[in-house]
C-alpha positions as CSV (number, residue, x, y, z in Angstrom):
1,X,-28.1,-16.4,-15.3
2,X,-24.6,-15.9,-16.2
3,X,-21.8,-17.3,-13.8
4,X,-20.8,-15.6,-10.7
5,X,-17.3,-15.2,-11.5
6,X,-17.8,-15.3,-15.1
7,X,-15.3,-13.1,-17.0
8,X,-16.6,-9.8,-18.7
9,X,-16.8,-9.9,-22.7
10,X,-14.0,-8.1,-24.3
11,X,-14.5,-4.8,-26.1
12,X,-13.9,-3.4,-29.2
13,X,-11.8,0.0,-28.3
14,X,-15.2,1.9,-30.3
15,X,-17.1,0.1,-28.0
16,X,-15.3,0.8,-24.6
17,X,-14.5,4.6,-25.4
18,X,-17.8,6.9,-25.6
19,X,-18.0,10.9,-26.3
20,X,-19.8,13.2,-23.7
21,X,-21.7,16.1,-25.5
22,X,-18.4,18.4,-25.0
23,X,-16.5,15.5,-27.3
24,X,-14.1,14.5,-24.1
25,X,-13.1,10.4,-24.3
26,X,-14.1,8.6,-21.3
27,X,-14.5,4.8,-21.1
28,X,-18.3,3.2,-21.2
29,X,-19.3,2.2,-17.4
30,X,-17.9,5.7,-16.4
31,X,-20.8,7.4,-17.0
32,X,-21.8,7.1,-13.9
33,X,-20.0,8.7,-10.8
34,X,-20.6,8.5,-7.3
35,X,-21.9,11.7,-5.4
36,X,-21.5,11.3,-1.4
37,X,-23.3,12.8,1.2
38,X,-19.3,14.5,1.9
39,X,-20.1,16.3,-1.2
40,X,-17.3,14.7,-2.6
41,X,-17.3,13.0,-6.1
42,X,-15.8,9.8,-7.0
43,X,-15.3,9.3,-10.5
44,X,-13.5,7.9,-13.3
45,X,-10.2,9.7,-14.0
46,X,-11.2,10.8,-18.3
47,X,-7.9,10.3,-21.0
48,X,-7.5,13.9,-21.6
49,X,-6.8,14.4,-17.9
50,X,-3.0,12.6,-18.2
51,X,-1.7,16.5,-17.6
52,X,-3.9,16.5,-13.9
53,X,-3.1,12.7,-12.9
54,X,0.8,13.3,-14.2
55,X,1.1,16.7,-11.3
56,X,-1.0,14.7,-8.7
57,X,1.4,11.6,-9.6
58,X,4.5,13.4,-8.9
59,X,3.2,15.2,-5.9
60,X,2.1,12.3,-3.9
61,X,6.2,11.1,-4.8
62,X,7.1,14.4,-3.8
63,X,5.2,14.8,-0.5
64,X,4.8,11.3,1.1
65,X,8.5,9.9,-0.3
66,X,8.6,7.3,2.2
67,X,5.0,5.5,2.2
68,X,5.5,5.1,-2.1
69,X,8.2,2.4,-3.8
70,X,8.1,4.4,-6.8
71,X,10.4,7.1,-6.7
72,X,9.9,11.3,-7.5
73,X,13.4,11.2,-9.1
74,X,12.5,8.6,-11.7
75,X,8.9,9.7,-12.7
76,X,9.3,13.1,-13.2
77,X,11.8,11.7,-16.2
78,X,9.0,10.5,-17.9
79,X,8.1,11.5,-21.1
80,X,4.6,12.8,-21.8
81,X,3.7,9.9,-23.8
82,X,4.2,7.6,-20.8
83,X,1.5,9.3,-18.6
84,X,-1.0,9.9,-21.7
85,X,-0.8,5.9,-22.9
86,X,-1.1,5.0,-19.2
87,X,-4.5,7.3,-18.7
88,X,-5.7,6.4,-21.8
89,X,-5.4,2.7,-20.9
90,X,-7.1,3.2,-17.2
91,X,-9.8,5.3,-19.0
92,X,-10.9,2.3,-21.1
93,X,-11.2,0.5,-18.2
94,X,-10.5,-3.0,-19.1
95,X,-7.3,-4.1,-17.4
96,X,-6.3,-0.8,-15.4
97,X,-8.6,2.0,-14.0
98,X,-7.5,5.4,-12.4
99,X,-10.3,6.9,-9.8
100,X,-10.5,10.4,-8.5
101,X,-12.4,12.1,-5.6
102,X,-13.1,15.3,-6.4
103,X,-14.7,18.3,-4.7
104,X,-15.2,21.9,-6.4
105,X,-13.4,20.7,-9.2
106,X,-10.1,19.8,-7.1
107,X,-9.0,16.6,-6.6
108,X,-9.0,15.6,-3.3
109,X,-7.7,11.9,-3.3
110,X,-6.9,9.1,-6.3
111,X,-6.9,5.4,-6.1
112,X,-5.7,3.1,-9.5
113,X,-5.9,-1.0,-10.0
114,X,-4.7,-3.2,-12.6
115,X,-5.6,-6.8,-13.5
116,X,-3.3,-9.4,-11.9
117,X,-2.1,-12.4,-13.8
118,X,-4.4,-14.4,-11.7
119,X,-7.9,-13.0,-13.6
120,X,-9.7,-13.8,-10.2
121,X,-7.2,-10.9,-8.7
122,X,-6.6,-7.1,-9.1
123,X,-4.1,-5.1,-7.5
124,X,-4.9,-1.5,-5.4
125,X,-2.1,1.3,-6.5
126,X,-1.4,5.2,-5.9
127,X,-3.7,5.5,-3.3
128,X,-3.4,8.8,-1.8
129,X,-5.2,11.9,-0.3
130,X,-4.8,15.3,-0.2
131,X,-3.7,16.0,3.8
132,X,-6.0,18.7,4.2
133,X,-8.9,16.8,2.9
134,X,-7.8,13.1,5.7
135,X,-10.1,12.2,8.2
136,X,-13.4,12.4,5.9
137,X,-13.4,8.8,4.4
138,X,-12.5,9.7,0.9
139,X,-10.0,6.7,1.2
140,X,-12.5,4.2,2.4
141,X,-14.9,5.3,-0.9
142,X,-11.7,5.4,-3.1
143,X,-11.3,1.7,-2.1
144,X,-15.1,0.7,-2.6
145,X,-15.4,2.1,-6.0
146,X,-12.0,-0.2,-6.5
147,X,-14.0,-3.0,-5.5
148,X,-16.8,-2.2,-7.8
149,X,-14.7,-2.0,-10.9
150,X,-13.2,-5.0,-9.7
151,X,-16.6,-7.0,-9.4
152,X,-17.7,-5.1,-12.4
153,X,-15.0,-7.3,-14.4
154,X,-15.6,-10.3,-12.8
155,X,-12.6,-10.2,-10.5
156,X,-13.2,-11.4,-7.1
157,X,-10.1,-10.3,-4.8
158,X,-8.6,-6.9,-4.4
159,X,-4.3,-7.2,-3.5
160,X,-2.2,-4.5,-2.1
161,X,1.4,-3.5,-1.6
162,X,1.8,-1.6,1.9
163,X,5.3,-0.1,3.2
164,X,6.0,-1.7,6.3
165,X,6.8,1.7,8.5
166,X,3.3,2.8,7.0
167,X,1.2,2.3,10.2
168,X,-1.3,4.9,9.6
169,X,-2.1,2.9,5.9
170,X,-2.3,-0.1,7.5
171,X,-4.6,1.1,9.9
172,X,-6.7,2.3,6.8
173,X,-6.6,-0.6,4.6
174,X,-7.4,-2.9,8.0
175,X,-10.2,-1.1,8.9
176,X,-11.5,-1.3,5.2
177,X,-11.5,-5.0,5.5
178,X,-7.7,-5.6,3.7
179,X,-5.9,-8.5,5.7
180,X,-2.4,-9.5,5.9
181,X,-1.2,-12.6,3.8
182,X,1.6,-13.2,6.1
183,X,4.0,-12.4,2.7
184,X,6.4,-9.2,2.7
185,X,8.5,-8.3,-0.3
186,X,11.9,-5.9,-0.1
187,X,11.2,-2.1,-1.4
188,X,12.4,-1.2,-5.0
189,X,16.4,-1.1,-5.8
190,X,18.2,1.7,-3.4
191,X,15.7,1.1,0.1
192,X,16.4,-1.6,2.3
193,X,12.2,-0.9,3.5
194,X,9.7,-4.1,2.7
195,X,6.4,-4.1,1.5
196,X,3.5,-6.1,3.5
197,X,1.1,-7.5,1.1
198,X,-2.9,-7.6,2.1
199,X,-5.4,-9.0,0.3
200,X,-9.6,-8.7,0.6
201,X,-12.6,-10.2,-1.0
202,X,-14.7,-8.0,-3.1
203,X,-17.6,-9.1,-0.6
204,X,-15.7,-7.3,2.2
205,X,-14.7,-4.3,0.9
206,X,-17.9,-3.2,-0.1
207,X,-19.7,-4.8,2.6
């Protein structure tokens, strides 16, 4: 038996990127999606879908301004070729990954992660959710299928970034099984807002 905490094998990129019968990319380990009894779908964000991740992107920037340190008036500069490498990356799935929920073919929520330096760690990014669609648990099943990907890769420790006037995320990420580290970093250049950081085992969050 291999070791608990044994790192995944690397990839050739022929390897990692398969075709469905339609010829769309999406990364191997994808294939599989999680249907809830919500009726919501949880799945793997595919690399031709930079155009649908790039509007959602802009409109969580847009709408919830104050609960995101990335900022509408810098993202929308970006060129095209920033938000195609970036889903392309996520949909090969070995260092980033890009999760949508999705229901009727709309996309209801989206949660992303990244490998930290520290290859026991990954980091939890651009969660949001529609508003109309809060109060059904799509966050909580964003975060577990997080925490699969991140056990998938033999990562033991999901990390977060939380604005510190964000109760209502806090509240979220708590209940989830995130706790505070007792470390708070300032808000990107121009807000004088912090940033608590939380931190949960793998065994937690999917607990």
């Amino acid at each position: 038996m291999a070791p608990r905490n044994a790192p995944v094998p690397a990839l050739s990129l022929q390897d990692r990127l398969l075709r469905r019968a339609d010829g769309r990319l999406l990364a191997a380990g994808s294939l599989a999606s999680a249907g809830l009894p919500n009726g919501v779908n949880i799945r793997r964000v595919y690399a031709d879908e930079w155009r649908r991740w790039r509007e959602t992107r802009l409109r969580m920037l847009r709408d919830d301004a104050d609960f995101f340190s990335t900022r509408y008036e810098d993202m929308v500069r970006e060129p095209d070729r920033t938000w195609r490498e970036w889903v392309a990356g996520a949909a090969e799935g070995d260092q980033k990954t890009l999760f949508a929920a999705e229901e009727n073919g709309s996309w209801l929520g989206v949660v992303g992660g990244f490998a930290r330096i520290d290859p026991s760690e990954v980091q939890l990014i651009s969660m949001w959710v529609d508003p109309q669609a809060r109060g059904r648990g799509i966050a909580r099943d964003l975060i577990r299928a997080l925490a699969r990907w991140t056990k998938e890769r033999g990562s033991t420790r999901v990390v977060l970034f939380v604005q510190e006037a964000n109760e209502p995320a806090q509240h979220l990420y708590t209940h989830a099984g995130f706790r505070a580290t007792g470390d708070r970093a300032p808000a990107t250049a121009g807000r004088s807002a912090f940033k608590l950081v939380l931190a949960a085992s793998v065994q937690e969050l999917l607990a």
